[in-house]
N, C-alpha and C positions, 0 to 999 in steps of 0.2 A: 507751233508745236504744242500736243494738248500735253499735261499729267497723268503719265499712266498710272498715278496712285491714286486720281479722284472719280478713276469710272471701277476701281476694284469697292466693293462693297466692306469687305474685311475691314481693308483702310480710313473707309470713310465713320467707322461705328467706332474704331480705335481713339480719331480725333474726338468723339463727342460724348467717349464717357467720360464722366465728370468725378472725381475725390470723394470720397467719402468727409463728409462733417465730423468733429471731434465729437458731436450726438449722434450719427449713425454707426460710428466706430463703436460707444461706448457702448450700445443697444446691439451690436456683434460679440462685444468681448463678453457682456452678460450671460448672452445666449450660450456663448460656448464653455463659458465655465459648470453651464450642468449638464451641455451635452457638444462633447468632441467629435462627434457623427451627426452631420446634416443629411435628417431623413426629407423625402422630396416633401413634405408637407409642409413643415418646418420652412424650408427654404422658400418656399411661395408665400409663408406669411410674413415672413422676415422680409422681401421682395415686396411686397403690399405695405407692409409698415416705414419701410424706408424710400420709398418710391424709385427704387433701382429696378433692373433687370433683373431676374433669378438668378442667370450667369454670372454676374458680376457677385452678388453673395455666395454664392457655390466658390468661387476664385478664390474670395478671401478667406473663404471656409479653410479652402485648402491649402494656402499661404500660409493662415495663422496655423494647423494642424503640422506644418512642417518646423515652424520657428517653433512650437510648443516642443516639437520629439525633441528639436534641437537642443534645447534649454535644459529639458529633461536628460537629455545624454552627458552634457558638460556639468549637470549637478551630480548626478551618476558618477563621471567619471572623478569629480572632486572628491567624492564619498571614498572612494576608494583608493584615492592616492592618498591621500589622510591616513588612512586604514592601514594602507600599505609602509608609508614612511614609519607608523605606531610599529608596527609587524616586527619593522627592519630595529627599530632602535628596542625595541624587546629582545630579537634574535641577539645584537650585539653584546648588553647587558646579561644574557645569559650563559655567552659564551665567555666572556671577563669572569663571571660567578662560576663557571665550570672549571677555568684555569685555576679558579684562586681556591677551589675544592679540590681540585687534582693536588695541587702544590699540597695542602692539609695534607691529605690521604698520604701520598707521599711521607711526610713528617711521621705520622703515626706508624704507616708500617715502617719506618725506618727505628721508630723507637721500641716497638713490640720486636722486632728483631735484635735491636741491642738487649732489651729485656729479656728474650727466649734464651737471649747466648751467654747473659752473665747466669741465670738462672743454670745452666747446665757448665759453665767452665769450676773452674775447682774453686774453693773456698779463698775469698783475698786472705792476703795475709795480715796478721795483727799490727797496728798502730804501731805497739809497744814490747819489745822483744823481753822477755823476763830470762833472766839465764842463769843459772847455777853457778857462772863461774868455771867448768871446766869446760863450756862449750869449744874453745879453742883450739884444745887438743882434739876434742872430735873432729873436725872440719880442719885440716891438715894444710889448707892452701892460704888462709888467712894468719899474717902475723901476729894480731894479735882480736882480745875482745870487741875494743873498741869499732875497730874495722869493720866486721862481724854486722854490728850493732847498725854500722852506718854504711851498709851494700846493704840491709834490709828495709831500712829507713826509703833510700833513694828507689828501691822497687815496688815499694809500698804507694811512695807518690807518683811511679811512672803509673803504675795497675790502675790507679786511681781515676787517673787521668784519660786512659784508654776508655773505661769504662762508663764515664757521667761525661 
């Protein structure tokens, strides 16, 4: 029974190409670093210099042209995941700086509003009550001065207290 893989022609040119040398390799990667398109001229003398088939340099052409996009796409997309994790950790950073600005702003108008409202409520009242003496008889609910003296005192320090 004969091999029907050694009367197909394909097959038999498959077995007898030969590896490139780590000097016909290096004499490909050269070339391709000033030019990533193999024009047909190019490839015939590149084919002459290395004693290969054109085919066989056109392959590698086209091998190495795809490992390069490749290389070039995962640097690419490094570039950008970098980029993006920067992006992300700025976003978060500015959202903590937004809160902790809300929280101020907050604080301020809550004190311009205590401000506006002491500003328009009535005048506090004095420290220190100075009195003549018959205050007591004025004010008819109080038994005596002292008392007087000391319900103004303790309103003095609630007012106080409301306000600051």
């Amino acid at each position: 029974m004969e091999d029907h893989h050694s009367q197909n022609p394909r097959n038999t040119s498959k077995h007898n190409k030969k590896r490139l040398t780590k000097d016909q390799v290096r004499l490909l990667e050269k070339s391709f670093t000033t030019k990533k398109k193999l024009e047909p001229e190019l490839k015939l003398q590149l084919a002459s210099q290395l004693g290969v088939p054109p085919r066989q340099v056109a392959i590698w052409y086209q091998n190495k042209r795809a490992r390069w996009k490749t290389q070039s796409l995962e640097h690419d997309y490094n570039i950008l995941k970098v980029k993006l994790e920067n992006s992300v950790a700025d976003k978060k950073r500015l959202e903590r700086e937004v809160k902790q600005l809300q929280g101020e702003l907050s604080k301020a108008q809550e004190m311009l509003f205590t401000f506006n409202n002491v500003q328009s409520a009535p005048p506090l009242p004095p420290n220190r009550v100075f009195c003549s003496g018959n205050c007591c008889s004025e004010i008819g609910s109080f038994s005596s001065h002292g008392e007087v003296k000391d319900r103004i005192a303790r309103a003095s320090t609630v007012w106080e207290s409301m306000v600051f």
